[in-house]
C-alpha positions, 0 to 999 in steps of 0.5 A: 394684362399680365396676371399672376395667378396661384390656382391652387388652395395647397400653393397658397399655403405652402407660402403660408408655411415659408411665412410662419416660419418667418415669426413675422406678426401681425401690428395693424389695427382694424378699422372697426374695432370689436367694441365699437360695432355696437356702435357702428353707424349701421349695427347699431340700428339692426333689430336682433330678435332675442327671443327663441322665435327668431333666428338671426342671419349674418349675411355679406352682401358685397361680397358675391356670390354670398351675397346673391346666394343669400338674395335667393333664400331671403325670398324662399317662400319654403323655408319661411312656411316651415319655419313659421309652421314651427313658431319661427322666424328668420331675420337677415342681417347685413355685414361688411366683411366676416369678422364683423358677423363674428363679433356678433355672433359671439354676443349670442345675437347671431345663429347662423352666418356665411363667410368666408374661410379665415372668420369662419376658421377665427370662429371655429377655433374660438366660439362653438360653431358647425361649419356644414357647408361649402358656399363658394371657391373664388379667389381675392386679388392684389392690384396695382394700376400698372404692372410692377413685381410685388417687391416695387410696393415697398413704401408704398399705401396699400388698401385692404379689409382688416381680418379678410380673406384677402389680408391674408393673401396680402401678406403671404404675397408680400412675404413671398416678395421678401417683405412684409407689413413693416415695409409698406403702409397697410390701410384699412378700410371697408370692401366698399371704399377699396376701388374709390381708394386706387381710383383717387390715389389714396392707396397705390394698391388694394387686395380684395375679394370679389366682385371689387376686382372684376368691377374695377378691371373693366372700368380700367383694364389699365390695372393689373392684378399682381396676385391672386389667392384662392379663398372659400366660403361657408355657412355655418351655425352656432352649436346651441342652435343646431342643438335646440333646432335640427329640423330648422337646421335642415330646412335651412341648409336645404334653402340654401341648396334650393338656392343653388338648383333654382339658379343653374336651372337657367340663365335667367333665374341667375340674373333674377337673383343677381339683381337682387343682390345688385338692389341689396348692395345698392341699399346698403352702400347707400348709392347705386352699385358699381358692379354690374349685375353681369358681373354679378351673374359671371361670379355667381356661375363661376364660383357659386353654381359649380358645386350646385349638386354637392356642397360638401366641406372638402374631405381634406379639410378634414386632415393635417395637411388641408386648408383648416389645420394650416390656416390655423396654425397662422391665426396662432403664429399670428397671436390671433389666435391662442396658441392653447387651441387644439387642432381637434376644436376646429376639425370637430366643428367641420361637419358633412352630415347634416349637409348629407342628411338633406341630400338624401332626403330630397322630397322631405325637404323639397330640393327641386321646388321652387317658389320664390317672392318676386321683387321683394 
């Protein structure tokens, strides 16, 4: 199989500058709309505890290794006796891509989120968030069934997840081919209907995140991945939160890196929590997953454990030339994003303390111990 692959974030995003200069914006429309998710088959049903009590969780549970990181923190039994010894509670909620998370965390019902880097930039430059930690550097692909130039796709049905990650990649990848959106036929749709769409020729390509990708190469190592664009993830909290709870703040930052040292301790703490996120995704699809936990594991090591000891947003992101500052003057050219937010609103939302507060405080916030609900 012959892959393309840019594996640099400051790569990607030179292309990004060649695409703003294009003018070219944005004209597909989402799949799920923003005011049709209270609505939506699934959200509609999710119990969001509007009392001070409880604190409100978005998690993605397809997506990994978020997903099996998250698996990991919803059994800490740590983190849910600190809470409780504060009259507090945290409740997990499911989502299919970021954007989605976002919406409800703009309606005050969620106070803390993973997701990855363009929601979570969307956010910062358009609610009063703090992004304090980094979760996962992984990449989203662009594949096709047989090996073409990108430029071939003219014409032709491509499937993705409207406001992703990978939508971004897939258009600076069109525009790097000299095309763009008006030159294919973009298809929205959730991450999980992506394989099944390249499967059954619905679409002749997809652009999508882990583990989508690594799962349908292995079924058909026929495929062939055009494009890869490196992409990160995060957790971050709503400003008012932090503000009002700093100690729940870091008990659950320090979940999260417990998360993290439990699974690198040893391979089978890393399929343990595969597992989990393997049943989770299989409860949420409503079928059995198609990633193995294999898979799962492989991702979590590779994207998740390697910066297990120090988590820490990248010191450039805090600078003009980092991947922030880019990104948002793209969401801007793309009237994603209104051309009146300073560049100030979203460095001021990146912070590295909190996550350094924890670190320095390993026994207060009992980092190296673990005690974990099996098979919850």
């Amino acid at each position: 199989m012959k892959t393309r692959i840019h594996g640099r974030v400051d790569i990607v995003f030179g292309l990004l500058f060649l695409f703003l200069l294009a003018g070219c914006f944005f004209c597909s429309k989402s799949s799920a709309e923003p005011e049709d998710l209270f609505k939506h088959p699934l959200y509609s049903k999710y119990n969001f505890g509007k009392e001070e009590s409880i604190i409100d969780f978005a998690t993605q549970p397809l997506a990994a290794p978020l997903g099996v990181v998250v698996e990991v923190m919803k059994r800490d039994n740590i983190l849910a006796e600190q809470l409780k010894s504060k009259g507090r509670e945290i409740r997990f909620h499911s989502f299919f891509k970021g954007a989605d998370a976002n919406f409800f965390i703009k309606q005050g019902l969620v106070e803390v989120a993973i997701t990855g880097d363009t929601p979570t930039i969307t956010l910062s430059a358009t609610y009063d968030i703090v992004v304090a930690a980094l979760v996962k550097q992984g990449h989203s692909s662009l594949i096709a069934k047989k090996q073409m130039e990108i430029k071939q796709l003219k014409g032709k049905r491509i499937g993705y997840s409207f406001g992703s990650t990978a939508h971004y990649g897939l258009l600076l990848g069109l525009y790097a081919a000299g095309m763009s959106e008006s030159d294919v036929t973009m298809v929205p749709m959730e991450i999980d209907m992506l394989a099944e769409a390249i499967e059954t020729d619905k679409v002749d390509a997809i652009s999508a995140w882990e583990p989508i990708p690594m799962s349908l190469l292995a079924r058909h190592p026929d495929y062939v991945v055009l494009q890869q664009f490196m992409n990160s993830s995060y957790m971050c909290f709503t400003k008012a939160f932090i503000n009002r709870n700093p100690e729940e703040t870091s008990w659950i930052l320090a979940s999260f890196l417990r998360s993290l040292r439990w699974m690198k301790m040893n391979e089978k703490n890393t399929v343990q929590a595969a597992e989990w996120n393997w049943k989770a995704r299989s409860e949420f699809q409503n079928k059995p997953s198609e990633v193995t936990v294999e898979q799962l594991t492989v991702i979590t090591r590779n994207q998740a454990l390697s910066i297990a000891e120090a988590p820490y947003i990248p010191i450039k992101d805090f600078k003009e030339e980092g991947m922030f500052y880019k990104s948002l003057n793209f969401l801007k050219s793309q009237k994603l994003i209104q051309a009146s937010v300073p560049w100030k609103k979203v460095k001021d939302s990146l912070d590295r303390d909190l996550m350094a507060s924890v670190l320095s405080n390993p026994v207060k916030y009992r980092l190296d111990e673990f005690d974990y609900k099996p098979g919850k």
